[in-house]
DRENDO-1510 file (C-alpha; in Angstrom, 1 decimal, always signed):
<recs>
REC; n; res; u; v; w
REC; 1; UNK; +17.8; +10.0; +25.9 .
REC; 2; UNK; +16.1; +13.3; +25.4 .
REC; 3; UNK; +15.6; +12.2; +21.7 .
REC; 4; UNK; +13.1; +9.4; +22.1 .
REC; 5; UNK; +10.6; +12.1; +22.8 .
REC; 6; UNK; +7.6; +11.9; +20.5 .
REC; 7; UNK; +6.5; +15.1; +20.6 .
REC; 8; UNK; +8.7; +18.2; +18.9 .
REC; 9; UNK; +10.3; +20.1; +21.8 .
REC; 10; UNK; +11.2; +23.4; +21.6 .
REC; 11; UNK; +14.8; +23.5; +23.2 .
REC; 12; UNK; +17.5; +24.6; +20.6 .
REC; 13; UNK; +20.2; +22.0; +21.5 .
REC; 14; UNK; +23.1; +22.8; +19.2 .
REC; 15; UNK; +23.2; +18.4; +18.9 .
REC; 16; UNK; +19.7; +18.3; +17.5 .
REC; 17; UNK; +20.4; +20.7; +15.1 .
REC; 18; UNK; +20.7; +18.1; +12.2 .
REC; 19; UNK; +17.4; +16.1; +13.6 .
REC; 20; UNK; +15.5; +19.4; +13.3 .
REC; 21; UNK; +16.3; +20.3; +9.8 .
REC; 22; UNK; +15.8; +16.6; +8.9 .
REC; 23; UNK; +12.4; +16.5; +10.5 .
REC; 24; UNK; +11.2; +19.7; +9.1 .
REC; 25; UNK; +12.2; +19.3; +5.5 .
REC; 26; UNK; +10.6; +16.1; +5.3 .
REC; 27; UNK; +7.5; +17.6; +7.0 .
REC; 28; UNK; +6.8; +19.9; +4.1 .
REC; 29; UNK; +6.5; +16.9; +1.9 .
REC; 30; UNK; +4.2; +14.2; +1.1 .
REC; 31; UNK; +6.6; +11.5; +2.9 .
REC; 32; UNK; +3.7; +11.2; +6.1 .
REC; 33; UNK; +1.0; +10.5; +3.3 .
REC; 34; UNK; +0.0; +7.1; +2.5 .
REC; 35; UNK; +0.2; +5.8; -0.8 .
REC; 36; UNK; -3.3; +5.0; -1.1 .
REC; 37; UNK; -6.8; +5.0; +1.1 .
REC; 38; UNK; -8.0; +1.8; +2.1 .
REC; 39; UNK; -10.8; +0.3; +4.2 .
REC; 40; UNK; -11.0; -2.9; +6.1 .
REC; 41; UNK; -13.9; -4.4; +7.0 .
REC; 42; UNK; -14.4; -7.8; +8.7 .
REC; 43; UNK; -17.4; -9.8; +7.4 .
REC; 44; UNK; -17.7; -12.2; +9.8 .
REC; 45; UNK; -16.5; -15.1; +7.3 .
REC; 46; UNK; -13.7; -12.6; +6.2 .
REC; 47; UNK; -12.6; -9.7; +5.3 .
REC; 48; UNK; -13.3; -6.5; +2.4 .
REC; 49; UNK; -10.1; -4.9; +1.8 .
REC; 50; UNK; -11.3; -1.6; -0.6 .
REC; 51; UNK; -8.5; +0.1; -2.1 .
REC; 52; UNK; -9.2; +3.8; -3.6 .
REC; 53; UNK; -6.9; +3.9; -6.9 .
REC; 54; UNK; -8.6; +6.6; -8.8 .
REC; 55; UNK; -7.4; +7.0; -12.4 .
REC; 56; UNK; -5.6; +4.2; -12.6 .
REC; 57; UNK; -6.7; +1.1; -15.7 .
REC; 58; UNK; -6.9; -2.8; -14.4 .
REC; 59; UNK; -4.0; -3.5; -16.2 .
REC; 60; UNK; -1.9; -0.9; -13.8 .
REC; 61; UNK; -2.5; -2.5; -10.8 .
REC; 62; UNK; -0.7; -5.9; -9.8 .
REC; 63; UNK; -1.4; -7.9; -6.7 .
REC; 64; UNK; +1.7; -9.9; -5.0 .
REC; 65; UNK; +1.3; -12.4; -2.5 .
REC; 66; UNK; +4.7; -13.9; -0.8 .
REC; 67; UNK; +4.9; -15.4; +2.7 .
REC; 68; UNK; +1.9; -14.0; +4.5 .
REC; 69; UNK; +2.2; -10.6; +2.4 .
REC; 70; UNK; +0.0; -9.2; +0.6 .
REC; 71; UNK; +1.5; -6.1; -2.1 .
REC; 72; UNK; -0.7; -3.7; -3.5 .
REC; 73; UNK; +1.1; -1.9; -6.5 .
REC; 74; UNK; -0.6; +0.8; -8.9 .
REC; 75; UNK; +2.0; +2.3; -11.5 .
REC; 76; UNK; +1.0; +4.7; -14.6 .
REC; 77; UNK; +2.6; +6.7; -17.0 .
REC; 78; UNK; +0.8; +8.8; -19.8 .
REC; 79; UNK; +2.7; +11.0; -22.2 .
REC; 80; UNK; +0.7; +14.0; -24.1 .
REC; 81; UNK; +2.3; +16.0; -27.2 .
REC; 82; UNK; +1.6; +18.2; -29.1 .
REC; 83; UNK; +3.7; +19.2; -32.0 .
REC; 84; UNK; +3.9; +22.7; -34.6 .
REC; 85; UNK; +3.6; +22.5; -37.7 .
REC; 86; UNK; +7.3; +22.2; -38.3 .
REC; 87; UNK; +7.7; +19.3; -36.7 .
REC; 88; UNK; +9.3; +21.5; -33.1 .
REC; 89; UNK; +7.2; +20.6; -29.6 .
REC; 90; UNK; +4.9; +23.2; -29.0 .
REC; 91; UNK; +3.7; +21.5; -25.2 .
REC; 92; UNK; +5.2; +17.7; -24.1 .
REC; 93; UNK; +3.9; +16.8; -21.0 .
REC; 94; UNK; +4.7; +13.2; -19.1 .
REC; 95; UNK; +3.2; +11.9; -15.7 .
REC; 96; UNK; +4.9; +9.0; -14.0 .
REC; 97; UNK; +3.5; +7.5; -10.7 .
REC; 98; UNK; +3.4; +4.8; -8.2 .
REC; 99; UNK; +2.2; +3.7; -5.3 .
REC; 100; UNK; +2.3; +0.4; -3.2 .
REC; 101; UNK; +1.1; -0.9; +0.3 .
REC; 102; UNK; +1.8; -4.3; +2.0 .
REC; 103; UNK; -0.8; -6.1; +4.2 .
REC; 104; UNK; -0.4; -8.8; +6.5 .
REC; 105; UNK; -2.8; -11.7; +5.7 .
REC; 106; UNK; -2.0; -14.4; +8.6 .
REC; 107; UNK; -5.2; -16.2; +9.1 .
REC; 108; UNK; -6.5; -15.8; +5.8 .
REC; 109; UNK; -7.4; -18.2; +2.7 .
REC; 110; UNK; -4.6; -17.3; +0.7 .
REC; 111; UNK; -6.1; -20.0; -2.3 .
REC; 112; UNK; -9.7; -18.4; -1.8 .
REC; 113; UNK; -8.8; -14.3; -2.3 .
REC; 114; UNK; -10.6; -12.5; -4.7 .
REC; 115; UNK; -10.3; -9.5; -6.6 .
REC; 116; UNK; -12.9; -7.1; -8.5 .
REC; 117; UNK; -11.6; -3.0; -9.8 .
REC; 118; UNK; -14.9; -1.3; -10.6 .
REC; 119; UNK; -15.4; +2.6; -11.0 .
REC; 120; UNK; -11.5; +3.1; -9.6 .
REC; 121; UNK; -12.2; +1.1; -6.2 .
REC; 122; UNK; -10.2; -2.4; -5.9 .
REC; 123; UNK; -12.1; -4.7; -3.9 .
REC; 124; UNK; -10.2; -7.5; -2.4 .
REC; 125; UNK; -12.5; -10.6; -0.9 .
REC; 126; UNK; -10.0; -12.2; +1.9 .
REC; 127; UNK; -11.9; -15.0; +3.3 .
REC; 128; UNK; -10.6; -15.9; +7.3 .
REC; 129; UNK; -8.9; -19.7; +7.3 .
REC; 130; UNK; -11.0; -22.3; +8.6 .
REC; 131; UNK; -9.4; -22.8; +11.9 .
REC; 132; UNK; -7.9; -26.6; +12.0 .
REC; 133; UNK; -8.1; -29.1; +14.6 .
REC; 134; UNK; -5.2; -30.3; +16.1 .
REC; 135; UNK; -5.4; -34.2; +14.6 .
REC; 136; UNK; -5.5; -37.0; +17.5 .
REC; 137; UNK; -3.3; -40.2; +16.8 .
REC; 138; UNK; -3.2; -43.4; +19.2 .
REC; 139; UNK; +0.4; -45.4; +19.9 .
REC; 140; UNK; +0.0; -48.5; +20.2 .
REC; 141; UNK; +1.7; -50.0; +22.9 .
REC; 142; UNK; +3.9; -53.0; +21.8 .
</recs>
């Protein structure tokens, strides 16, 4: 019961020993940063999704929709060498990296999004679904 806190407690129970290692190791890394900054601002008619993906080309990002989900995924890799004279490296460097965040678009016009990546910003138009009316029928009585 005493571990649904959700704060850090200072008590050194001998059975949260595991739970405190755990939650400080992963602490120190970058585990509580998300993959990318994003703003969301509602237009009235929709919504401005602006993704920050600095350093990244057009052709590294990829948008997904499936089922109400949006997916957001930037992946690079760039490789530098630099070789002697002989033929033996002298500095090989490579950089891998990806990132990826899923939104929730309920209540958007999936066939009306839009998409524009200009000076490492993605901007994502999501126009809001036009709300429809419930259709009345008559039954004919026989």
């Amino acid at each position: 019961m005493f571990g649904m806190i959700p704060f850090d407690r200072s008590d050194n129970n001998v059975f949260d020993t595991f739970d405190s290692f755990a939650r400080d190791f992963f602490r120190r890394s970058n585990t509580d940063l998300p993959a990318f900054r994003t703003d969301i601002r509602d237009t009235g008619d929709g919504y401005l999704l602006e993704a920050e993906l600095p350093g990244f080309n057009k052709e590294d990002i990829t948008l997904d929709l499936k089922d109400g989900i949006l997916t957001i995924t930037a992946a690079h890799s760039e490789t530098s060498e630099k070789k002697g004279d002989d033929g033996s490296y002298i500095r090989r460097e490579r950089r891998y990296g990806s990132f990826q965040r899923s939104f929730d678009v309920t209540g958007i016009d999936e066939s009306a999004i839009t998409a524009a990546y200009q000076n490492g910003v993605l901007a994502l138009t999501l126009p809001k679904a036009k709300p429809t009316e419930p259709e009345s029928k008559k039954i004919i009585i026989q």
